[in-house]
C-alpha positions in Angstrom: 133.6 88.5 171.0 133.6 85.7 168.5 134.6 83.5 171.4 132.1 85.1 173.6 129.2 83.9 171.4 130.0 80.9 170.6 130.7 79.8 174.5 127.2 81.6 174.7 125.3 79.2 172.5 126.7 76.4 173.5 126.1 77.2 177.3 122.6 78.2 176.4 122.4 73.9 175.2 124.1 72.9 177.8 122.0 74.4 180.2 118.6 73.0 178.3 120.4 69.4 178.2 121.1 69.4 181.5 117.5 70.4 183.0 115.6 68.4 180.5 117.0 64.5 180.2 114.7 63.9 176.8 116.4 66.5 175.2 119.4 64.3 175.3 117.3 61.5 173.6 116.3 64.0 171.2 119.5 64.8 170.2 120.7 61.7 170.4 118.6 60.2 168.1 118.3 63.4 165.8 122.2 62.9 165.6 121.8 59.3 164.5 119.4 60.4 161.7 121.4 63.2 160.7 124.5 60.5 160.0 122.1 57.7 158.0 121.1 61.0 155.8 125.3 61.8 155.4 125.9 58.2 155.1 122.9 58.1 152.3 124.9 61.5 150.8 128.4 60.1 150.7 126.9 56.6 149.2 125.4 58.4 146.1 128.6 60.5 145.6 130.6 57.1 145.3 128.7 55.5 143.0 128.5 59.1 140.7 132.0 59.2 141.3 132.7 55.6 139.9 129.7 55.6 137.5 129.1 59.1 136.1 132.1 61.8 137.0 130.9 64.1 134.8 127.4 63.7 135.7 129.1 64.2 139.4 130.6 67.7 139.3 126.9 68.8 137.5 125.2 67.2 140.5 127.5 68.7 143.2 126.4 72.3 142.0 122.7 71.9 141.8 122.6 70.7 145.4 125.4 73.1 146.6 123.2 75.6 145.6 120.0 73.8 146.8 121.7 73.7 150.4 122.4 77.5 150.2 118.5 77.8 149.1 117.5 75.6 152.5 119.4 77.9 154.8 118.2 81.4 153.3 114.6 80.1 153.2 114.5 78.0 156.4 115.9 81.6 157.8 112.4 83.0 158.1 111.6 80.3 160.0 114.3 79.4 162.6 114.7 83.4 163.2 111.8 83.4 165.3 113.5 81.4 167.7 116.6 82.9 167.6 118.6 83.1 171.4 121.4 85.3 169.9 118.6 88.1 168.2 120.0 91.1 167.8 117.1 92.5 170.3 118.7 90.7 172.9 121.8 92.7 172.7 120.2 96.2 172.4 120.5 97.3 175.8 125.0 96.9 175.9 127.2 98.3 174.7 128.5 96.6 171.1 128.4 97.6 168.1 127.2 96.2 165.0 131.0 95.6 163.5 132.3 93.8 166.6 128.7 91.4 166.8 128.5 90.3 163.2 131.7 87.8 163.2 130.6 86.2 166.5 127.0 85.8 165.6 128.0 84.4 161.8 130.5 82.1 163.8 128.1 81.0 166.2 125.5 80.7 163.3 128.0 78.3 161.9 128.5 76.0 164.4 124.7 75.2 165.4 123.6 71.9 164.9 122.8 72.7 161.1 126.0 74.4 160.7 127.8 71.3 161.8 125.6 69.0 159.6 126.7 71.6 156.3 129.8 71.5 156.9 129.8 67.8 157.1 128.1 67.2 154.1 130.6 69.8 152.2 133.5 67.6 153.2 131.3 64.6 151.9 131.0 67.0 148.7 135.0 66.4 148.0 134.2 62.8 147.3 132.7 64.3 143.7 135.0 66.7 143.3 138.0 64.2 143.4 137.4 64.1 139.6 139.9 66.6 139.2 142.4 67.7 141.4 142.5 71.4 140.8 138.5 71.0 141.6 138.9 68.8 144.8 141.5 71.4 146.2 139.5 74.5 145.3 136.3 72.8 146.9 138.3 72.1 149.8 139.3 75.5 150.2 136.3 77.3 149.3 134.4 75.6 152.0 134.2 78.6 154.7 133.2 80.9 151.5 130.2 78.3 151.0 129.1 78.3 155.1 130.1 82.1 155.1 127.3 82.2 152.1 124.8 79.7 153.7 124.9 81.5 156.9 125.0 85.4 156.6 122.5 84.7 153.3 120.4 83.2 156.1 120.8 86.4 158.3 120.2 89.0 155.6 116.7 87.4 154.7 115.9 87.0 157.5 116.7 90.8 158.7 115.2 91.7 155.5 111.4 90.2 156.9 111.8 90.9 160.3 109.6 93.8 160.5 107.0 92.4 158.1 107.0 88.8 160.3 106.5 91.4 163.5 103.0 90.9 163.2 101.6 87.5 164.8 99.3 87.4 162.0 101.2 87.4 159.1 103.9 85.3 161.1 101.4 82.9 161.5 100.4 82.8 158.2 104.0 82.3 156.8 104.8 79.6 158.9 101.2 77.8 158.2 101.5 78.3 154.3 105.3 76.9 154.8 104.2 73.9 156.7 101.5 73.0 154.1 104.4 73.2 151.6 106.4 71.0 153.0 104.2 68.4 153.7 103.0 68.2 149.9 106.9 68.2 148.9 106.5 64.9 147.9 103.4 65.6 145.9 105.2 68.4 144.3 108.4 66.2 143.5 106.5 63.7 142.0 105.1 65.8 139.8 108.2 67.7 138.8 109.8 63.7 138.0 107.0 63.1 135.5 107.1 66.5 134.2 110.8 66.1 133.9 110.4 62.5 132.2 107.8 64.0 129.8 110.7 66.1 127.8 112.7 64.6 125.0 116.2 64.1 127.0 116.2 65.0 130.1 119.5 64.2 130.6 120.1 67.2 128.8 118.9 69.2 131.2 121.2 68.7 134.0 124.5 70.6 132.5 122.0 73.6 131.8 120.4 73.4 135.4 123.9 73.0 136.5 125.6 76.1 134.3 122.9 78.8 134.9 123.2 77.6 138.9 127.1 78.3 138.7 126.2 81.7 137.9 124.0 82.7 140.3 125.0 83.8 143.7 123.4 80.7 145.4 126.0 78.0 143.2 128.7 80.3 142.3 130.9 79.4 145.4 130.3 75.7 143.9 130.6 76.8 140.3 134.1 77.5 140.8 135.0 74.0 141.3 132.9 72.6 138.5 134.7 75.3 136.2 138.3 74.0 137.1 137.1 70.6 136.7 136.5 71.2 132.8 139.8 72.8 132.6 137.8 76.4 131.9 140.1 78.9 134.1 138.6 82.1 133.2 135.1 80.7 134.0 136.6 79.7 137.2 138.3 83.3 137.9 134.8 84.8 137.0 132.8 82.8 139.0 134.8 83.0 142.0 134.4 87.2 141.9 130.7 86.5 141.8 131.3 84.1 145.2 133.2 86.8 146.6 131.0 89.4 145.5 128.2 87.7 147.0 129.3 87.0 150.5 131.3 90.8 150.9 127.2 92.1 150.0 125.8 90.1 152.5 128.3 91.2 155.0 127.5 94.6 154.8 124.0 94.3 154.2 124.1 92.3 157.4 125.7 94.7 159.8 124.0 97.2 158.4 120.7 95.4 159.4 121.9 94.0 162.3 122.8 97.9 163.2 119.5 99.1 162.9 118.1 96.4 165.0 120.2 97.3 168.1 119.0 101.2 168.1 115.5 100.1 166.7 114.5 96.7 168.5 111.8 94.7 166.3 109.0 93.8 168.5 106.6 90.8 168.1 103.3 92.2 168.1 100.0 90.5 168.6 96.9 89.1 166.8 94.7 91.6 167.5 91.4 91.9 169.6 89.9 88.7 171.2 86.4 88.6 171.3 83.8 86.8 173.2 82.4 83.2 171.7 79.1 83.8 171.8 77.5 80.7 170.0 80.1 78.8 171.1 79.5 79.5 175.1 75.7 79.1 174.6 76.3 75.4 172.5 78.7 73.9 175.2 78.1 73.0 178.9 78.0 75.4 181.5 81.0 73.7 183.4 84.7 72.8 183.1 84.2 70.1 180.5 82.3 72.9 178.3 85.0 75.8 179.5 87.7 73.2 178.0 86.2 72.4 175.0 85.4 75.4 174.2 88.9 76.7 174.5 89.9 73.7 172.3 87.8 75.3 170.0 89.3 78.7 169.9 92.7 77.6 169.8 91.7 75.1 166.5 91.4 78.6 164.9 93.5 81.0 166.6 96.6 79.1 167.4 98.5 78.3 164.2 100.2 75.0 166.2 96.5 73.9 166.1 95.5 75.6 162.6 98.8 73.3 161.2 97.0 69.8 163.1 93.5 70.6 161.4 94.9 71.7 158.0 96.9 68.3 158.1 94.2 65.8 159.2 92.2 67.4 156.2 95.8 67.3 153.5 97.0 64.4 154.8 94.6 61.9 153.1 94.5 64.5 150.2 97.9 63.9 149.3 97.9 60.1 149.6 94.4 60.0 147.2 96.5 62.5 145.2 99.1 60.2 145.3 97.4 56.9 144.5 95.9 58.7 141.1 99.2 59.8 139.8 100.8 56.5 140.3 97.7 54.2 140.0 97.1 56.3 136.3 95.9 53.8 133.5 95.8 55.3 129.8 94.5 58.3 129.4 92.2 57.8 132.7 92.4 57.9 136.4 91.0 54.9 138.6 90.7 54.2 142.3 90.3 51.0 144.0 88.1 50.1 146.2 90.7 50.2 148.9 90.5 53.8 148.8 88.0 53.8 151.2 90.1 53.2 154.1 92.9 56.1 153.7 90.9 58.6 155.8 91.7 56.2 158.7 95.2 57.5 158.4 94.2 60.3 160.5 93.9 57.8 163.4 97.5 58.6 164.0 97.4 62.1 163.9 94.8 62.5 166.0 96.5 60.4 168.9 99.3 62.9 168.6 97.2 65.8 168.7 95.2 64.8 171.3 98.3 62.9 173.3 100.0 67.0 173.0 97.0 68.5 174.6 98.5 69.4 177.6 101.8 70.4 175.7 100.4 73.2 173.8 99.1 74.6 177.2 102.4 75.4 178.2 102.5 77.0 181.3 98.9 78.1 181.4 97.8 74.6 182.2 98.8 76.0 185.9 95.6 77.2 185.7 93.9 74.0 185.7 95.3 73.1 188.9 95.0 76.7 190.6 91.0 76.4 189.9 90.8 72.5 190.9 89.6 71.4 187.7 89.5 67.4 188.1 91.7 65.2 185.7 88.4 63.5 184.3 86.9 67.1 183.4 90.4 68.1 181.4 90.7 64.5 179.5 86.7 64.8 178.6 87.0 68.5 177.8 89.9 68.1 175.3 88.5 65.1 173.9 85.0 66.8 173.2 86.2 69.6 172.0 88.9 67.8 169.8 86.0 65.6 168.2 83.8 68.3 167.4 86.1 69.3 164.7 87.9 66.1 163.9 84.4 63.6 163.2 82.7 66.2 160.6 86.0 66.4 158.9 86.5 62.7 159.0 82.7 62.1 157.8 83.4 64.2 154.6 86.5 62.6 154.2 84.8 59.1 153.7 82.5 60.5 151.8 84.7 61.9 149.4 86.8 59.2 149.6 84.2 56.9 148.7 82.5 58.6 146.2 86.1 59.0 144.0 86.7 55.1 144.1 82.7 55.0 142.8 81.6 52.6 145.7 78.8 54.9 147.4 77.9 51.2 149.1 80.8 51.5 151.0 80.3 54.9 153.0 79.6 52.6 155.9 82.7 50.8 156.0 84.9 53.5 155.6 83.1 55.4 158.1 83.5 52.4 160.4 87.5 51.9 159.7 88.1 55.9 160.0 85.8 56.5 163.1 87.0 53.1 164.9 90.4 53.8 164.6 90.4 57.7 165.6 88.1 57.3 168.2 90.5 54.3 169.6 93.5 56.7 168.9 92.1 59.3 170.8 90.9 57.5 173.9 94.3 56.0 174.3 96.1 59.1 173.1 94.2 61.2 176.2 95.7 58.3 178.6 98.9 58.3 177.3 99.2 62.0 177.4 98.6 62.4 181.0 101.9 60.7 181.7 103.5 61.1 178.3 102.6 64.8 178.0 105.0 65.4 174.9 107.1 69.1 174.3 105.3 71.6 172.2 106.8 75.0 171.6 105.7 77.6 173.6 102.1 80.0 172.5 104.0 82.7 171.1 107.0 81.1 169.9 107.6 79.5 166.4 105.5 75.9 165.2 108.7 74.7 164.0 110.8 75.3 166.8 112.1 72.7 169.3 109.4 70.6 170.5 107.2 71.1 167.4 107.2 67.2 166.9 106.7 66.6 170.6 109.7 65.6 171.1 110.9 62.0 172.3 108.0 61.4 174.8 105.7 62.0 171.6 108.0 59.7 169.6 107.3 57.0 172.3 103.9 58.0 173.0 103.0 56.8 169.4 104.8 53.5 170.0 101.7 53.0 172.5 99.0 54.8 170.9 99.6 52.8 167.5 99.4 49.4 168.9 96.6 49.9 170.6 94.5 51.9 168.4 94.9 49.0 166.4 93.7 46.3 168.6 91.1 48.4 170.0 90.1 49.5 166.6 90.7 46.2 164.8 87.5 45.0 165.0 85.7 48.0 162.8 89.2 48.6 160.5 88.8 44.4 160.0 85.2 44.6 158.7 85.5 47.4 156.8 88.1 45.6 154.9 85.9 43.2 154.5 83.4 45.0 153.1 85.2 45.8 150.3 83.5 41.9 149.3 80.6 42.3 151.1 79.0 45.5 151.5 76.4 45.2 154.3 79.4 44.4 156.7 80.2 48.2 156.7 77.4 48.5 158.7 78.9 46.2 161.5 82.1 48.4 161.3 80.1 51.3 162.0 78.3 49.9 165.2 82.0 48.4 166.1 83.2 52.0 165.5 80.9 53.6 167.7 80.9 50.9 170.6 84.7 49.9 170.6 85.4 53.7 169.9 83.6 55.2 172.8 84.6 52.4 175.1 88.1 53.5 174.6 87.3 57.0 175.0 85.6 56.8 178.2 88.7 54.3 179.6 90.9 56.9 179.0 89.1 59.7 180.0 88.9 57.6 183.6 92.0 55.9 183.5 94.0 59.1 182.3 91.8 61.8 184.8 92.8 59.5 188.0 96.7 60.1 186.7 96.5 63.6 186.0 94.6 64.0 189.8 97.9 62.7 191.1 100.7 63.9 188.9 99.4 68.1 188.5 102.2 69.3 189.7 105.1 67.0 187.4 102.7 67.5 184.4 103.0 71.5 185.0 107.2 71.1 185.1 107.7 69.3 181.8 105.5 71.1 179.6 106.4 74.6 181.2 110.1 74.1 181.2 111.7 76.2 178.6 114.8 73.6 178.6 
């Protein structure tokens, strides 16, 4: 069975590799960035090795158990897209206690499961301190995966009913999202607050210590233990690894056996109602049908919820930023540069825009079914992208504006945000029609595969970015300028609005005459499950 699975899983990527070439590019280059971050890892283990070896062994445990924290929380997340769920084998004949090993195994050697174990070997570096520690590490790496991954299973089995509900799925994932993009935020504020105490050096054996305890560092503890010559400490520490693991075991089957006689089922958001305002507002005709759907999927489809939320955090967090780092005595103070940081969001509206067409999925068939022209989808998407995307830039650069104290400067940054996401946009609906980009599908998980866009997004913004900036040079120049000479905002403004819609209506042409001819190859990448 063990064997079974894992042949299972890794037919199930072979198959997706072999119908879908970027996938390969994908993986290829998320492989390459996977080793810089071990190479990074087994760099700063050296040097604490060489520089610090006590401040080493303290180190490896904290982020021993800060892996084991990833996998059990990133659980609730990958689940969702889980080909080996339980649900899937409800209907033959196993049982819970022949599954369980295969589907831990096969846990384990994922991607993620290879990169853990890799960075556990990379881990003996440190604990070559001591040798007793470097040979217990060594053997207690299966007890740490075994911990990582059926950990992982149990929370997950553990939420399964309560993330059933798209609504609250939704939410989870959203809230998670917004978490992880204000990490840095959050670490930056847990540095200072950490640099506030009297010696914070003093900290890290304590962090360390209580971690060893706990069933997420214990596995890890056991090593530091031996490494300090404290054998009982090791002896108890290893009954709480073992402890910990033989729990999740059998809270794992026994989950796992109540989800083969009980299948979980995803369950929907509830009633959809008509738009009302929003049908009367828009155009009676495909560009208002398109739009309007734009609209409803800006609040319904978390996907879309995340691209709004971020457009709106992104410059947030950089503002945020700038005031925690830019601090002067007891007060805060902005520069006048601040003014431009909403036209950040040039960039993520090119990708949004550029994925328009990849968060379709398959429905986009019925764009081609009903003969809706290429111009009508580019102008529809575009219009009903911008109806939400230029209030939220406006108060952006009115905020922004107001918190650096240069209300004389609403122009320019108006001008450098609305030139450059206008420009992003009109080249981002182009580029999309032949760059469509890989978005998960409606029901499935925002973070799955594809929630980036994939490769074709990754190259995709190596076209929209250079442009955007030429096209959007002019306005971004002046508002710049401004900064010196106020009234020259007002000449970024009318550059915004002329370069800006220029670009728009190019690539609503340019990028409508593509889609007429390439329907059908449009449909097959984003519908593809591979």
């Amino acid at each position: 069975m063990v064997a079974l699975l894992v042949g299972l899983r890794w037919k199930q990527l072979g198959h997706q590799l072999a119908r879908n070439p970027w996938m390969i590019v994908s993986l290829v280059v998320s492989g390459l960035i996977a080793l810089g971050l071990l190479a990074t890892l087994a760099g700063g283990l050296v040097a604490l090795r060489v520089a610090a070896p006590d401040a080493a062994v303290r180190t490896l445990v904290v982020v021993g158990a800060a892996v084991v924290l990833v996998w059990w929380i990133g659980s609730i997340v990958v689940s969702v897209d889980d080909s080996l769920a339980p649900e899937r084998f409800a209907l033959l004949p196993v049982t819970a206690r022949s599954l369980l090993p295969g589907l831990v195994v096969a846990g384990a050697t994922t991607i993620g499961g290879i990169g853990t174990t890799a960075a556990l070997l990379l881990m003996l570096v440190g604990w070559s301190v001591s040798p007793l520690a470097l040979v217990s590490a060594a053997v207690l790496i299966p007890l740490a995966l075994a911990t990582c991954v059926l950990g992982a299973r149990v929370v997950s089995g553990l939420l399964a009913g309560w993330l059933a509900g798209r609504r609250m799925r939704d939410l989870v994932i959203t809230v998670g999202v917004l978490v992880v993009a204000c990490s840095g935020l959050l670490i930056n504020l847990m540095i200072r607050a950490f640099a506030q105490l009297g010696d914070p050096a003093a900290l890290l054996p304590a962090i360390a210590d209580a971690a060893g305890w706990t069933p997420l560092g214990a596995v890890f503890g056991v090593s530091a233990s031996l490494a300090t010559g404290d054998l009982t400490g090791a002896g108890l520490r290893l009954l709480v690894a073992l402890a910990t693991v033989a729990g999740l075991w059998f809270a794992a089957r026994g989950l796992l056996a109540a989800r083969l006689v009980a299948p979980i089922q995803s369950r929907g958001g509830g009633r959809v109602r008509s738009g009302g305002l929003l049908d009367r507002i828009l155009p009676a005709s495909a560009v208002g049908a398109i739009a309007a759907r734009t609209l409803r999927y800006a609040r319904r489809d978390p996907r879309q919820v995340i691209n709004t939320a971020m457009m709106l955090l992104l410059p947030a967090l950089l503002i945020g930023m700038t005031l925690m780092n830019g601090r002067g005595g007891d007060s805060f103070t902005l520069g006048p540069a601040t003014i431009l940081i909403p036209a950040i969001n040039a960039l993520i509206i090119g990708t949004i825009v550029q994925m328009g067409i990849a968060y379709d999925n398959d429905a986009i068939a019925l764009h081609i079914h009903t003969g809706v022209p290429g111009r009508a989808d580019r102008a529809g998407r575009v219009l009903g992208f911008g109806i939400i995307a230029v209030p939220v830039t406006i108060v952006l650069c009115v905020a922004a504006s107001l918190l650096a104290r240069r209300a004389d400067l609403i122009p320019a940054s108006l001008g450098a945000a609305l030139g450059l996401g206008a420009a992003a946009a009109g080249v981002g609906i182009w580029v999309g029609t032949f760059l469509p980009g890989r978005a998960p599908a409606p029901e499935a998980n925002p973070l799955g595969r594809g929630s980036s866009g994939g490769v074709q997004s990754m190259f995709a913004m190596i076209i929209i970015a250079p442009l955007s900036l030429l096209i959007g040079g002019t306005a971004f120049g002046l508002a710049i300028a401004a900064i010196w000479t106020p009234w020259l905002g007002w000449l970024s403004l009318v550059s915004a609005v002329l370069f800006g819609g220029l670009a728009i209506w190019a690539g609503t042409v340019l990028g409508g005459r593509i889609l007429d001819r390439r329907w059908p190859e449009v449909l097959a990448e984003v519908a593809s499950e591979a």
